[in-house]
N, CA, C and O atoms as CSV, one atom per row, in Angstrom:
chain,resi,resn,atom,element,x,y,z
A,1,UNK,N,N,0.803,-1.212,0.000
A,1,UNK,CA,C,0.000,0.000,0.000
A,1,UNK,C,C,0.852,1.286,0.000
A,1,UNK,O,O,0.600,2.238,-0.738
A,2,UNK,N,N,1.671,1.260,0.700
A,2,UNK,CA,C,2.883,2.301,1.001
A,2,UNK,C,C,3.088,2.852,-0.660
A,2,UNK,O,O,2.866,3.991,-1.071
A,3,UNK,N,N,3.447,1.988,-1.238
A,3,UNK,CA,C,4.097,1.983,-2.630
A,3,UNK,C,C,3.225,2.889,-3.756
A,3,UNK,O,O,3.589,3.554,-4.725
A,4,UNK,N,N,1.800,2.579,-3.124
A,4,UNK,CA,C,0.591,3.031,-4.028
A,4,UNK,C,C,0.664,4.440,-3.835
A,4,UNK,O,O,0.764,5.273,-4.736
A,5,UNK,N,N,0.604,4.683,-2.491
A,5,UNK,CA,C,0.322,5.816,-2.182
A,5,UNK,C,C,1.560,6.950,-2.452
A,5,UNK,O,O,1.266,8.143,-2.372
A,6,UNK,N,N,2.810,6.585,-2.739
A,6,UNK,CA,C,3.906,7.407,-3.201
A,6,UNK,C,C,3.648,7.491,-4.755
A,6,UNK,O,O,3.834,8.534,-5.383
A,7,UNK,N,N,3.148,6.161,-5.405
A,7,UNK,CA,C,3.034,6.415,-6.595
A,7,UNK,C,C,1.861,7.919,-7.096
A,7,UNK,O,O,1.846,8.846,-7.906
A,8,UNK,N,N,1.486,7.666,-6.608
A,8,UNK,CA,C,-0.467,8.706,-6.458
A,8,UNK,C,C,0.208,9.806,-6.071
A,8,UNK,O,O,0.011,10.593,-6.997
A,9,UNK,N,N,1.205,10.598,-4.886
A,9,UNK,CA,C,1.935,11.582,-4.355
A,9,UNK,C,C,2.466,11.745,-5.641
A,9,UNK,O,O,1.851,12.509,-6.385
A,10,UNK,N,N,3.534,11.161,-6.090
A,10,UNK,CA,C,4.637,11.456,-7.485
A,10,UNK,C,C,4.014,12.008,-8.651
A,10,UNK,O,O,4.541,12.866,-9.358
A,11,UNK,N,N,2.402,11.286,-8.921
A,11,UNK,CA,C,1.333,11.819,-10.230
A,11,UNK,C,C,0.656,12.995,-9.679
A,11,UNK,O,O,0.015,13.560,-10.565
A,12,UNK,N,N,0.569,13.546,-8.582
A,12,UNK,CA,C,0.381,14.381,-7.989
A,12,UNK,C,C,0.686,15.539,-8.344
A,12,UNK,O,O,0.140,16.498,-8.891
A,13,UNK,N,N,2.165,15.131,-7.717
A,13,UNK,CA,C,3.039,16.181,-7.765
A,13,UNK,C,C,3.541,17.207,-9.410
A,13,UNK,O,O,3.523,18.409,-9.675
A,14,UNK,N,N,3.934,15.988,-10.171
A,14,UNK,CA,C,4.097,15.652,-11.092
A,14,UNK,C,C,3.425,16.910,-12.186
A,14,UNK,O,O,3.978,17.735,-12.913
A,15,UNK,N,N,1.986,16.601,-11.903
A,15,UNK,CA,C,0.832,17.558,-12.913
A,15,UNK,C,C,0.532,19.038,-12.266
A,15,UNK,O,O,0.211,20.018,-12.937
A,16,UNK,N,N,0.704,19.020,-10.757
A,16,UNK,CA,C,0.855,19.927,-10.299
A,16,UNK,C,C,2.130,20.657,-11.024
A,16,UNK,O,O,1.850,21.715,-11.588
A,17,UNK,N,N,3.106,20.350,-11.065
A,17,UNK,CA,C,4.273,20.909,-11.677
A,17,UNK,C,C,4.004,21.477,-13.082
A,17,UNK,O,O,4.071,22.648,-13.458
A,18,UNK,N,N,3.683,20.370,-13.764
A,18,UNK,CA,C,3.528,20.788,-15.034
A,18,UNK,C,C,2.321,21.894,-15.579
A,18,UNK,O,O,2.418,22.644,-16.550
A,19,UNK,N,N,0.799,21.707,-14.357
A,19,UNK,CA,C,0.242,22.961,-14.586
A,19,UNK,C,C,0.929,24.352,-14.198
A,19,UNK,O,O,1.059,25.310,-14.962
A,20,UNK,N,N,1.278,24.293,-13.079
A,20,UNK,CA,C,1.729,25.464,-13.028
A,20,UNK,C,C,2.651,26.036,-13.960
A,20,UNK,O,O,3.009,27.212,-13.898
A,21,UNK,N,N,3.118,25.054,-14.996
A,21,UNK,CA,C,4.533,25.189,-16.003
A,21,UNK,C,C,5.779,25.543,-15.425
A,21,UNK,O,O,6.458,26.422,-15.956
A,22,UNK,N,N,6.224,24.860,-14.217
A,22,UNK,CA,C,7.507,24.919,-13.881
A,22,UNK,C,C,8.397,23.951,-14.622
A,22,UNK,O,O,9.598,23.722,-14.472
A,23,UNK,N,N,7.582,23.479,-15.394
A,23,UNK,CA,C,8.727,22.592,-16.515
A,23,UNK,C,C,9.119,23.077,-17.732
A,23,UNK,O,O,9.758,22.455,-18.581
A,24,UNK,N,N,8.533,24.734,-17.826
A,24,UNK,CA,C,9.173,25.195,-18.748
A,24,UNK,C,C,10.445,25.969,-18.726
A,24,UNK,O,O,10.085,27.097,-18.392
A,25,UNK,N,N,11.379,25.979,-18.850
A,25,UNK,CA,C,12.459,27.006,-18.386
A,25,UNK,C,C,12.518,27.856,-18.714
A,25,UNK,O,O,13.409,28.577,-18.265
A,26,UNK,N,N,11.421,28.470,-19.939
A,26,UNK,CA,C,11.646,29.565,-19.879
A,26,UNK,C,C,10.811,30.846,-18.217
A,26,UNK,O,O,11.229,31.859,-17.656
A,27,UNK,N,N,9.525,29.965,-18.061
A,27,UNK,CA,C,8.736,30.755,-17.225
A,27,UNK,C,C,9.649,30.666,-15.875
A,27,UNK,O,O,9.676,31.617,-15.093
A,28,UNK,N,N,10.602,29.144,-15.578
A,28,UNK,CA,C,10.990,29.575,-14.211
A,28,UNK,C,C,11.753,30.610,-14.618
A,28,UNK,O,O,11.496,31.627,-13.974
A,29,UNK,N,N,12.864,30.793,-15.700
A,29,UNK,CA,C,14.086,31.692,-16.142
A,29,UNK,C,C,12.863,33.176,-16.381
A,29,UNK,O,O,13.290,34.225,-15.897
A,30,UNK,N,N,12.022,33.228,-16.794
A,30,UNK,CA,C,11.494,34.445,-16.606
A,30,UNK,C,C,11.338,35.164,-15.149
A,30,UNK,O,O,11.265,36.369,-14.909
A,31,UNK,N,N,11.302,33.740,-13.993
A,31,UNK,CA,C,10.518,34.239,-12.624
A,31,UNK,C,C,12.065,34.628,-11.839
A,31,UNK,O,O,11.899,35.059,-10.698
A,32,UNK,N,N,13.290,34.552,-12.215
A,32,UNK,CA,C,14.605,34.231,-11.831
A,32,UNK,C,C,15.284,35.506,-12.051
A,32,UNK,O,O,16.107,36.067,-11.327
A,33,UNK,N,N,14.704,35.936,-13.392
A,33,UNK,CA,C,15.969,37.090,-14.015
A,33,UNK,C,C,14.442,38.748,-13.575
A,33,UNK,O,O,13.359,39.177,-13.973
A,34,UNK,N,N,15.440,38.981,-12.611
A,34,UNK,CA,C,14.657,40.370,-12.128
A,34,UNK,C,C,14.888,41.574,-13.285
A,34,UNK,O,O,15.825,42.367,-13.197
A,35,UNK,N,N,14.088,41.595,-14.177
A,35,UNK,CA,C,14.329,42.980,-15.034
A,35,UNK,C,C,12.571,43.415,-15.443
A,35,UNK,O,O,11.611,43.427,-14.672
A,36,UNK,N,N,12.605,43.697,-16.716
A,36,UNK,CA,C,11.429,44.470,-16.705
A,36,UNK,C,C,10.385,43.596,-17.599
A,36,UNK,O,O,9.384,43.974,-18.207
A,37,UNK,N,N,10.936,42.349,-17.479
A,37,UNK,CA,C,10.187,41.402,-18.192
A,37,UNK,C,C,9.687,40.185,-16.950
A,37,UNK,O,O,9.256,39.063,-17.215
A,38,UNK,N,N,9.863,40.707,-15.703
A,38,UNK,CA,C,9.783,39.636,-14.577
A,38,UNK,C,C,8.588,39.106,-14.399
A,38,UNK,O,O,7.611,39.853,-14.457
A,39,UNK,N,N,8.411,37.633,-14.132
A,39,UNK,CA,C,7.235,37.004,-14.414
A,39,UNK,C,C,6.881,36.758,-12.638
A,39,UNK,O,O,7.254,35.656,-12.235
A,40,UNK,N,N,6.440,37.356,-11.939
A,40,UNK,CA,C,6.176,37.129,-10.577
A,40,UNK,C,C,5.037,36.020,-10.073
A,40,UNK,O,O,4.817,36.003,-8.862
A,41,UNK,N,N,4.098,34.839,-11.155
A,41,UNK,CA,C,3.599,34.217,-11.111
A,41,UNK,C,C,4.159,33.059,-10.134
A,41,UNK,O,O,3.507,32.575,-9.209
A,42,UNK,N,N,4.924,32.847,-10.343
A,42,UNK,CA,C,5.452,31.449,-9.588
A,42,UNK,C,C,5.587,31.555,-8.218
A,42,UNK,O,O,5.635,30.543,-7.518
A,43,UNK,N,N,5.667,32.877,-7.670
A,43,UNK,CA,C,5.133,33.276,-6.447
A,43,UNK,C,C,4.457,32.549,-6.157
A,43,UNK,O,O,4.864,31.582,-5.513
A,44,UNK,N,N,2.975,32.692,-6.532
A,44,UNK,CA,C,1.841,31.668,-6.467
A,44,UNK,C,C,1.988,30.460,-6.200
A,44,UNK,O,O,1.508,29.966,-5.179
A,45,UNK,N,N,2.794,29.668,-7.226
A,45,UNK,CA,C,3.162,28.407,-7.231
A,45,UNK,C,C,3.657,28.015,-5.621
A,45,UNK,O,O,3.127,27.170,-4.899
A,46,UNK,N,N,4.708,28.798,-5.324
A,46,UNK,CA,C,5.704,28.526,-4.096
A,46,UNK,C,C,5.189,28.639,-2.630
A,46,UNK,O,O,5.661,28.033,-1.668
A,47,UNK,N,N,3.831,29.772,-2.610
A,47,UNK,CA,C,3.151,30.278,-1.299
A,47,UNK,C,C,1.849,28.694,-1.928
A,47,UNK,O,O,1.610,27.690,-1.257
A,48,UNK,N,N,1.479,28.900,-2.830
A,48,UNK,CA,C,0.641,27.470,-2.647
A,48,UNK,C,C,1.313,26.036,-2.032
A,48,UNK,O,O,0.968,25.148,-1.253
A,49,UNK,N,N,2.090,26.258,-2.586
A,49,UNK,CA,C,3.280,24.841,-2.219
A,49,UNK,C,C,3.649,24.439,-0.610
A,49,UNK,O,O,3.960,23.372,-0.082
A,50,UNK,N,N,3.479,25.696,-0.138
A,50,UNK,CA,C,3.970,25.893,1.168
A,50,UNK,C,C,3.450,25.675,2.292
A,50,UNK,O,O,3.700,25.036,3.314
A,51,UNK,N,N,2.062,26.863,1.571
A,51,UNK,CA,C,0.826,26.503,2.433
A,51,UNK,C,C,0.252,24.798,2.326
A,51,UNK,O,O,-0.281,24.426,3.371
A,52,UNK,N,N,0.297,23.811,1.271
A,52,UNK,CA,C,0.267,22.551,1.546
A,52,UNK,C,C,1.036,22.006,2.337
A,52,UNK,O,O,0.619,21.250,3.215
A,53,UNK,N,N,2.406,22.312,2.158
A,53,UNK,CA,C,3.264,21.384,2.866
A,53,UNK,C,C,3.291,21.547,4.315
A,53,UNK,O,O,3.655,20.684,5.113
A,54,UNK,N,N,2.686,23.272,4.723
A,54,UNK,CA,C,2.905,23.201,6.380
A,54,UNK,C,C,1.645,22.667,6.767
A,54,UNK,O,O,1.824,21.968,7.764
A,55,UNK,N,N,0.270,22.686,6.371
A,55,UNK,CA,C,-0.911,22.154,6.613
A,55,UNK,C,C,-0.709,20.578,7.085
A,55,UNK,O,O,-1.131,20.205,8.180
A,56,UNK,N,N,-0.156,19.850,6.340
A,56,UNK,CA,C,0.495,18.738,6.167
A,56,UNK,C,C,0.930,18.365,7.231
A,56,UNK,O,O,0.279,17.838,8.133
A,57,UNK,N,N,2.637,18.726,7.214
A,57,UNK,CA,C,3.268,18.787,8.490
A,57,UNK,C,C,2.624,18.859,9.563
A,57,UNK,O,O,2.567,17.939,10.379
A,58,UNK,N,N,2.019,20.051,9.690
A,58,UNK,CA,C,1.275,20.094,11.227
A,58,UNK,C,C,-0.080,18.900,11.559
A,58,UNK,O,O,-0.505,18.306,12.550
A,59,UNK,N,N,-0.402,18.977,10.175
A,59,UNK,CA,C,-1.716,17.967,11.047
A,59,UNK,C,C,-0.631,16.587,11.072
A,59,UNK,O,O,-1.010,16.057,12.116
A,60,UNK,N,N,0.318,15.836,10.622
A,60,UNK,CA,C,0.925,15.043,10.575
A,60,UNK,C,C,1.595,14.731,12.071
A,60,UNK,O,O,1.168,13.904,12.876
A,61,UNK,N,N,2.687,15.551,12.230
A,61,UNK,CA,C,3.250,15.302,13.058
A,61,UNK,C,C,2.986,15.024,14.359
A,61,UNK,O,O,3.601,14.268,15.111
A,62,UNK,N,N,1.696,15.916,14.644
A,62,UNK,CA,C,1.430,15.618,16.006
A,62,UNK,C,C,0.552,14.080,16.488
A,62,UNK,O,O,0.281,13.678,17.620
A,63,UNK,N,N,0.312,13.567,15.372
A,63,UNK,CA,C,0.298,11.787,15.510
A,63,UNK,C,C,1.261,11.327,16.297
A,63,UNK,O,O,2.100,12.172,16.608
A,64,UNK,N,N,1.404,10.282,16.710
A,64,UNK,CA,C,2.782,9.447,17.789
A,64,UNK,C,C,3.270,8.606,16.037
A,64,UNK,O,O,4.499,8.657,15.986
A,65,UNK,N,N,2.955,8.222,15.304
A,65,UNK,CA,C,3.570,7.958,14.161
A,65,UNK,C,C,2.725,8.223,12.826
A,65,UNK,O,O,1.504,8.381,12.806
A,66,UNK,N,N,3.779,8.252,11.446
A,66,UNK,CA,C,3.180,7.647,10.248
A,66,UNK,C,C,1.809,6.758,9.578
A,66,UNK,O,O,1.868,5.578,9.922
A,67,UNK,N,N,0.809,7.023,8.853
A,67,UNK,CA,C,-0.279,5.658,8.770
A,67,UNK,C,C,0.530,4.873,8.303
A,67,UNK,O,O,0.270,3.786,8.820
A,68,UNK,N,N,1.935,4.701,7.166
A,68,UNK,CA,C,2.305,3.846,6.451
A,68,UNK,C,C,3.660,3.248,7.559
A,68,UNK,O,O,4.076,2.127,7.268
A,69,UNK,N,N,4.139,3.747,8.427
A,69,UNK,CA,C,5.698,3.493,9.141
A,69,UNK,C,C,5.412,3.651,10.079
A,69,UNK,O,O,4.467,4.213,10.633
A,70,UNK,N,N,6.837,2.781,10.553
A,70,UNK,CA,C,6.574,2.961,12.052
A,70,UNK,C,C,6.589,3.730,13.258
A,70,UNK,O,O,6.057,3.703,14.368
A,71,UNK,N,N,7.583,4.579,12.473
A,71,UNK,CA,C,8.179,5.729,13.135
A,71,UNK,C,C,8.282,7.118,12.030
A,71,UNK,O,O,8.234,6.921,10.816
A,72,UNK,N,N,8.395,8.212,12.478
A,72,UNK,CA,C,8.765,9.084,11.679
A,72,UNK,C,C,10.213,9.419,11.384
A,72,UNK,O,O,11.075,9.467,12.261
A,73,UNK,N,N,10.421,9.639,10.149
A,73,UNK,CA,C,12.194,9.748,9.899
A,73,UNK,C,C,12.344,11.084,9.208
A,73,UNK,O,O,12.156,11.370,8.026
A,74,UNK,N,N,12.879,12.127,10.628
A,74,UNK,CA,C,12.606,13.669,10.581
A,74,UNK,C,C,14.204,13.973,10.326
A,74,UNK,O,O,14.961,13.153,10.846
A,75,UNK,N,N,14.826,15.080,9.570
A,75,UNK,CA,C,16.333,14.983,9.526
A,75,UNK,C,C,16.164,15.480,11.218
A,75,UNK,O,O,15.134,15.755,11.833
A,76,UNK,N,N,17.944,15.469,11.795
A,76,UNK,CA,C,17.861,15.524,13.258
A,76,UNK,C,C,19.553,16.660,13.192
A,76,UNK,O,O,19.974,17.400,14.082
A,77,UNK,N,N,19.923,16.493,12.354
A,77,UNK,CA,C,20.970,17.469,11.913
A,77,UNK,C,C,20.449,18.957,11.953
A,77,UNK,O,O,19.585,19.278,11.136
A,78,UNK,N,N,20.952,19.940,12.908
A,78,UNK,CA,C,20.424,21.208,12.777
A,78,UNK,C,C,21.858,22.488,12.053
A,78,UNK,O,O,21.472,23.589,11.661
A,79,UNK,N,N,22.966,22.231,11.998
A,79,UNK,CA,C,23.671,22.750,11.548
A,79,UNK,C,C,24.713,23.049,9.966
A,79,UNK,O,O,25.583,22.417,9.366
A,80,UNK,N,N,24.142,24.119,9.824
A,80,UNK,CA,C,24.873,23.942,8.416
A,80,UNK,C,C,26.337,23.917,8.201
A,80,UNK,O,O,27.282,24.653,8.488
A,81,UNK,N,N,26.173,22.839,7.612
A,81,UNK,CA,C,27.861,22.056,6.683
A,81,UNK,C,C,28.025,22.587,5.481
A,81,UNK,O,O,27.182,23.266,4.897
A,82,UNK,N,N,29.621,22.159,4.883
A,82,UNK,CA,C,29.730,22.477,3.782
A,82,UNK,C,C,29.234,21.790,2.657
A,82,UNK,O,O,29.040,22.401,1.606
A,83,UNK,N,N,28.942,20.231,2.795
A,83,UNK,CA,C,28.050,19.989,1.580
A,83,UNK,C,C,26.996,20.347,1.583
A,83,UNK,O,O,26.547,20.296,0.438
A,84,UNK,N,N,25.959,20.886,2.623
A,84,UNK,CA,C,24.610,21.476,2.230
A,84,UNK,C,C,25.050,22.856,1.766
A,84,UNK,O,O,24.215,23.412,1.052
A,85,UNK,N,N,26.007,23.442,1.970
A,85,UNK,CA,C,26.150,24.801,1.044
A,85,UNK,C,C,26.452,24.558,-0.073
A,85,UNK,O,O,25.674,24.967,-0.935
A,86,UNK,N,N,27.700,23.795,-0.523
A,86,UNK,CA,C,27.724,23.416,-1.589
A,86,UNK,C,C,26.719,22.668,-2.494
A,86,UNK,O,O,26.467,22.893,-3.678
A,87,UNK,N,N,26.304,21.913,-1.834
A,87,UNK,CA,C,25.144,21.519,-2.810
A,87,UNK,C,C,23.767,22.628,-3.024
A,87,UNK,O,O,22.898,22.509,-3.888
A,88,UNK,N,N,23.847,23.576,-2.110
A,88,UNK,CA,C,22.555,24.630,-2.426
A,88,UNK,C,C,23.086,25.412,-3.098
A,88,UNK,O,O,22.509,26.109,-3.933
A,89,UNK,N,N,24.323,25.430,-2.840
A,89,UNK,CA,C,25.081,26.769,-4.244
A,89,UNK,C,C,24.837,25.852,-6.064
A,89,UNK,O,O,24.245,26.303,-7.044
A,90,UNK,N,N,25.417,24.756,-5.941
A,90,UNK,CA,C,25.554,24.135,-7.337
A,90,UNK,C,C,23.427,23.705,-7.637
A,90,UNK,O,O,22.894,23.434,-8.713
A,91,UNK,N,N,22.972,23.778,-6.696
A,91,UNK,CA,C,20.735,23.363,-7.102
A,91,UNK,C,C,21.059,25.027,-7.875
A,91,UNK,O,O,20.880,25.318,-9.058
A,92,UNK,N,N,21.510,25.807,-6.914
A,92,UNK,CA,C,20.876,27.199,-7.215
A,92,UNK,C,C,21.349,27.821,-8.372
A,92,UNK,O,O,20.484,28.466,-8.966
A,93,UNK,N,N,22.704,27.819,-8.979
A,93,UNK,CA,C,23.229,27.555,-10.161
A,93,UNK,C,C,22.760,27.189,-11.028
A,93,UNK,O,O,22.422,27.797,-12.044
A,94,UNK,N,N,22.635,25.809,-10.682
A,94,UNK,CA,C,21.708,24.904,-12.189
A,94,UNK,C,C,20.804,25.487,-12.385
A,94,UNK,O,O,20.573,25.832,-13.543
A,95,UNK,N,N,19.884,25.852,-11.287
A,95,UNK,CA,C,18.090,26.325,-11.356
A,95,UNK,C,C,18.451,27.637,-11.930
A,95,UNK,O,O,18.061,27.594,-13.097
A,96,UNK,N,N,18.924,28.621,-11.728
A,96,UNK,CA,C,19.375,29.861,-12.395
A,96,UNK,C,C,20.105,30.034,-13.754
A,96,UNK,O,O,20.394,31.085,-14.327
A,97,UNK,N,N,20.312,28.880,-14.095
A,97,UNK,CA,C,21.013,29.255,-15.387
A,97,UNK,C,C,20.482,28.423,-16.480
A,97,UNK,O,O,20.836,28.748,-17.613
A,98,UNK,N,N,19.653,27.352,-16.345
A,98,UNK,CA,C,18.977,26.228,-16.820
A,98,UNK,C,C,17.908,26.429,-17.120
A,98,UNK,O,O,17.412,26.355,-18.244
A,99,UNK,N,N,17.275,26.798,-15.822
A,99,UNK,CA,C,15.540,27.084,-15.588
A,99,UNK,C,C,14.885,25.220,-15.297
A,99,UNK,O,O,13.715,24.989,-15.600
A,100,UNK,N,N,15.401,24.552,-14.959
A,100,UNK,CA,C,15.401,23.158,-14.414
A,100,UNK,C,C,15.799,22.617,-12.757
A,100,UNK,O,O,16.901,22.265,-12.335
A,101,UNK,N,N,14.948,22.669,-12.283
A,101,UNK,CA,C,15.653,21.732,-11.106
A,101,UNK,C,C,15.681,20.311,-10.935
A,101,UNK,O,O,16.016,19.871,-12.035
A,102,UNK,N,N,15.505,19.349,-10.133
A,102,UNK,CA,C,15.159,18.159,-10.220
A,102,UNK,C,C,13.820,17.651,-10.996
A,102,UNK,O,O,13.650,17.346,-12.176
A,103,UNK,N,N,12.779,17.681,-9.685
A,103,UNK,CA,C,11.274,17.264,-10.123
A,103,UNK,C,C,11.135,17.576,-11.320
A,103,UNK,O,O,10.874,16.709,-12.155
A,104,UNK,N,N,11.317,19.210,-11.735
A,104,UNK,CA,C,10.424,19.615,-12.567
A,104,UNK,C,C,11.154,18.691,-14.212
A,104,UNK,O,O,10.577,18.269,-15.214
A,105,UNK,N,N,12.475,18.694,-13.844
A,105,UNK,CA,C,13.175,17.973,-15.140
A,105,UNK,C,C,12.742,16.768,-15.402
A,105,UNK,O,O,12.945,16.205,-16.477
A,106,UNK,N,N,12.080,16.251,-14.396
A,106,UNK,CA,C,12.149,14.497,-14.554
A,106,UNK,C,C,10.497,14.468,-14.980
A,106,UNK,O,O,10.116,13.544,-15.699
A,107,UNK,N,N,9.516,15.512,-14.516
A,107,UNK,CA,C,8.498,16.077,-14.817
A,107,UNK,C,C,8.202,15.732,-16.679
A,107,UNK,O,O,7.464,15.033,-17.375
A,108,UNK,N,N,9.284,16.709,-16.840
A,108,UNK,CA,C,9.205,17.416,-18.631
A,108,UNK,C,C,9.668,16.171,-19.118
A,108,UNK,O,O,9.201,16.202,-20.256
A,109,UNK,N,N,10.285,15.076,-19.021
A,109,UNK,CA,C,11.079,14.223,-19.661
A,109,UNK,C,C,10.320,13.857,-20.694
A,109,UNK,O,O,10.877,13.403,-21.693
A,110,UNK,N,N,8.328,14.038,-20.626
A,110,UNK,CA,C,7.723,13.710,-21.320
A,110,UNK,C,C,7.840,14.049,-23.196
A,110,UNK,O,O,7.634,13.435,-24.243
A,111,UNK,N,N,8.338,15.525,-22.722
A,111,UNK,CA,C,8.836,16.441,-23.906
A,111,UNK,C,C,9.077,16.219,-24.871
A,111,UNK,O,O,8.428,16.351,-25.909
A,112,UNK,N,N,10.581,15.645,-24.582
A,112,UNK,CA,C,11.685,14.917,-25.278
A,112,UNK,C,C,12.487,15.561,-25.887
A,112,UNK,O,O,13.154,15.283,-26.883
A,113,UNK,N,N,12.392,16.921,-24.950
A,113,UNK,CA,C,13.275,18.179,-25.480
A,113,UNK,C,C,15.223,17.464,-25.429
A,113,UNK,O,O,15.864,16.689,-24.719
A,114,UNK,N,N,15.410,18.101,-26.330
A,114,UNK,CA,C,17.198,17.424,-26.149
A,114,UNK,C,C,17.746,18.274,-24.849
A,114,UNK,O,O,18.607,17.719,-24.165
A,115,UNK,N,N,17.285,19.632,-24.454
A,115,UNK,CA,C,17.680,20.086,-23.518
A,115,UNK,C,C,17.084,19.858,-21.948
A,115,UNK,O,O,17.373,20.608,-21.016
A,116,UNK,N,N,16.335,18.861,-21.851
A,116,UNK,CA,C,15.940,18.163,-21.139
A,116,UNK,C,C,16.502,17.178,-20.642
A,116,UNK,O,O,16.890,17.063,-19.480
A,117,UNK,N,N,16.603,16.102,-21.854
A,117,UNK,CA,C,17.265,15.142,-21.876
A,117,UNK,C,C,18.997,15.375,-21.236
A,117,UNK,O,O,19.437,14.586,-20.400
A,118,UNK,N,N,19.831,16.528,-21.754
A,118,UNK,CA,C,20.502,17.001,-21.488
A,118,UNK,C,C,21.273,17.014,-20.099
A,118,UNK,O,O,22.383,16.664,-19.696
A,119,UNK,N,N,19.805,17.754,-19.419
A,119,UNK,CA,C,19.599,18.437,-18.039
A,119,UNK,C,C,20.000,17.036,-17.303
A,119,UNK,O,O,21.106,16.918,-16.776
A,120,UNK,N,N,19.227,16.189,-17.299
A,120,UNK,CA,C,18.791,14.954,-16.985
A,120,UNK,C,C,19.762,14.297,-16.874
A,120,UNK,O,O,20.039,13.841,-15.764
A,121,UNK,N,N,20.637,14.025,-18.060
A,121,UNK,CA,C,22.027,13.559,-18.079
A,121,UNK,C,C,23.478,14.402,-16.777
A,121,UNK,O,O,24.340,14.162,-15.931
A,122,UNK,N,N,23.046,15.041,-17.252
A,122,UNK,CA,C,24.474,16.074,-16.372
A,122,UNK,C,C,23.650,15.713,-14.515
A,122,UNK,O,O,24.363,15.438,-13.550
A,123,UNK,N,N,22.156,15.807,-14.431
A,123,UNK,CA,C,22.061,15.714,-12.798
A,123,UNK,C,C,22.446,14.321,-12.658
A,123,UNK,O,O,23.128,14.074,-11.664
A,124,UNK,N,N,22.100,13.143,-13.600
A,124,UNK,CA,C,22.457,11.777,-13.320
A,124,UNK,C,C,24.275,11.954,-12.945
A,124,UNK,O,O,24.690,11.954,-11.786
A,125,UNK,N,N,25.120,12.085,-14.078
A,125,UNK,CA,C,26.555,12.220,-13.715
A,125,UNK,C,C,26.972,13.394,-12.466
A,125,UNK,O,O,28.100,13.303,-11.981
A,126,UNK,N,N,26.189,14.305,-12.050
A,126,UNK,CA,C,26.546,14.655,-10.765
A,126,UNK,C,C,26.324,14.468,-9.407
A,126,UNK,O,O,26.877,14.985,-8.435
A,127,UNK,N,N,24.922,13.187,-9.533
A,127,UNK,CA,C,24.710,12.209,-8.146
A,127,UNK,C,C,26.019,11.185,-8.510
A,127,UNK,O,O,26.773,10.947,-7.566
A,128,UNK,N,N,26.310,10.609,-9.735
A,128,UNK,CA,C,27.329,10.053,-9.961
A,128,UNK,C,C,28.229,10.069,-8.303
A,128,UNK,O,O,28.366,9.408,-7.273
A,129,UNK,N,N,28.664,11.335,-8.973
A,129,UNK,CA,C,29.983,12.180,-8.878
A,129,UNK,C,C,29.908,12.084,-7.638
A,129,UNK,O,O,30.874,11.599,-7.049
A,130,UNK,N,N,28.697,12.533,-6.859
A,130,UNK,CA,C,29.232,12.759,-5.747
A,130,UNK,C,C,29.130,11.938,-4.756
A,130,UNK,O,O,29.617,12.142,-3.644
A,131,UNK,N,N,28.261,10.599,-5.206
A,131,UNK,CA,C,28.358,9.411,-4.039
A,131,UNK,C,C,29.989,9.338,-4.610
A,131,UNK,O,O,30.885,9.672,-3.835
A,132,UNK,N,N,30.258,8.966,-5.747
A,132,UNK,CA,C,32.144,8.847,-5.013
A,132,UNK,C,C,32.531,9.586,-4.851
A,132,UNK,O,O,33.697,9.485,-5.234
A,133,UNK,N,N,32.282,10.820,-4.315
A,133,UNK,CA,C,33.352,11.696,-3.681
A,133,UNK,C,C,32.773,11.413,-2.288
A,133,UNK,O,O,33.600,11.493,-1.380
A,134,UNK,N,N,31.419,11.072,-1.912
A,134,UNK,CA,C,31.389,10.943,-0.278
A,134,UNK,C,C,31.427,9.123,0.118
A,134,UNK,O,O,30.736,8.650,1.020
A,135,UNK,N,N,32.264,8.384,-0.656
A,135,UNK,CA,C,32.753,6.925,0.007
A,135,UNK,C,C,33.782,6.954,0.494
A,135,UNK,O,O,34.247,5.941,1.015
């Protein structure tokens, strides 16, 4: 059941993404580059996003567990390191110069844009990369 219900979350998520058109790069790269062409829509997207996810959270957590687990598995790390900077510098990079982040790339794959495909390739060789750099 567990399995179902991530699948149903992922198609979810998924169309949510793609209505809002965060799988286009140009609209995130429009919402990114502050000039006189700035697309402030995705605002929307992000305060909607938010407001789900804390609704969520809160009615969630205060359960003693999960419906699907046994326990809840909350990060417990409160201090920032250098691979979470580094890795939020190189998301924020990509997302700024691409107009792609994860989801939304794996989202568009439907496309079959070559610059998709592209995208897709380079994030695969940089999870690569960096499980062997952290063995």
């Amino acid at each position: 059941m567990p399995i179902i219900v991530a699948f149903i979350a992922g198609l979810l998520m998924s169309a949510g993404i793609a209505y809002s058109q965060m799988i286009d790069p140009n609209k995130v790269l429009g919402f990114l580059t502050l000039n006189a062409n700035w697309d402030p829509s995705l605002i929307l997207v992000m305060a909607a996003a938010l407001a789900v996810y804390s609704s969520g959270y809160w009615l969630v957590i205060g359960k003693g567990k999960p419906v699907f687990a046994q326990s809840f598995s909350l990060p417990n790390k409160k201090e920032l390191d250098k691979p979470l900077i580094i890795g939020a510098l190189v998301f924020g990079a990509g997302w700024g110069l691409v107009g792609y982040c994860p989801g939304p790339a794996l989202a568009a794959i439907s496309s079959g844009s070559y610059g998709t495909l592209a995208f897709i390739a380079a994030m695969a060789a940089g999870w690569y990369i960096s499980l062997q750099l952290t063995k």
